[in-house]
Structures are given as structure tokens and as C-alpha cells.
N, C-alpha and C positions, 0 to 999 in steps of 0.2 A: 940487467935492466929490470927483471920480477923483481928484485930484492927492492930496487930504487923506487917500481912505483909500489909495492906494497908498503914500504916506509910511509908513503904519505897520506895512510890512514891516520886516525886520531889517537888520540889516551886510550880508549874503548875499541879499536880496531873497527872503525866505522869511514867511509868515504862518501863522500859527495856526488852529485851529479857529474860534476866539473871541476878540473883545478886551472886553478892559474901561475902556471912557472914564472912570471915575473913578478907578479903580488906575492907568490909562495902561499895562496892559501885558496882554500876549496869555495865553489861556487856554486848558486843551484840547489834543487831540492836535497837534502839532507835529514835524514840518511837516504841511499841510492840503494835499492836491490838492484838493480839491474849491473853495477859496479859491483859487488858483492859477484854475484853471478859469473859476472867478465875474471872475476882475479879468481873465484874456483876453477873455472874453467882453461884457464890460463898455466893453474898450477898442475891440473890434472893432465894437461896437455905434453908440458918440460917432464913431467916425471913419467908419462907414458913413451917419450922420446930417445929420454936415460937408459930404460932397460927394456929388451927384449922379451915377448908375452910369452910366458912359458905353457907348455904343453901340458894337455891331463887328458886320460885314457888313451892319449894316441891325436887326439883331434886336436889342433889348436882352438884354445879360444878367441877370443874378439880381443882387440887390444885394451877397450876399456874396462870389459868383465875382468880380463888376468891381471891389468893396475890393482882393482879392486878388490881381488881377492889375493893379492900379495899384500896390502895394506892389512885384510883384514884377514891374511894368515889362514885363507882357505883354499891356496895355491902350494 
């Protein structure tokens, strides 16, 4: 279902306020931060769900510092 609604960004990877599944096309203020926002969040969410937060010194960290520092290879 991410894949399907991140597909219905633009040429530019930009989304709308709103889409409309029967028109097939976005509605509303454009571009939308706050949809931006929703689809990071969303991604961050499925891929903190995928894998378990690993551990460093002993302590676990937070789920979304250890996402983040596996992304950014400081885990």
C-alpha cells in the first residue's frame, strides 16, 4: 500500500493536499508539506517495524535513534 500511495506523487516527487481515486488526480493546496511529512513518516515507521533496534554499549536505544543510526551507519 506505501508503494501505491507514494506512486501518486508527481514527475518531481511532489503531492497534493488531496487525491481523488476516481478523477485519478490530486486536489487542493499544492505542493502539500504536511503529505510530504505523512509519507516520511510512514516510511520511517514500515522500516523501523522490518528490523529490530540494535543494541550499543549494553543499553538499547530508542527505536527511532537505532533506524537512524543504521541508515546512517552509526549503529
Amino acid at each position: 500500500m506505501f508503494e501505491r500511495l507514494a506512486g501518486l506523487c508527481n514527475d518531481v516527487g511532489l503531492l497534493a493536499e488531496e487525491y481523488d481515486p476516481r478523477q485519478k488526480r490530486m486536489l487542493g493546496n499544492f505542493p502539500q508539506a504536511f503529505s510530504h511529512v505523512a509519507l516520511v513518516n510512514s516510511a520511517i515507521a514500515l522500516a523501523m517495524a522490518e528490523q529490530p533496534a540494535p543494541k550499543s554499549g549494553g543499553e538499547e536505544m530508542a527505536p527511532r535513534e537505532a533506524m537512524i543510526a543504521r541508515e546512517w551507519g552509526a549503529a
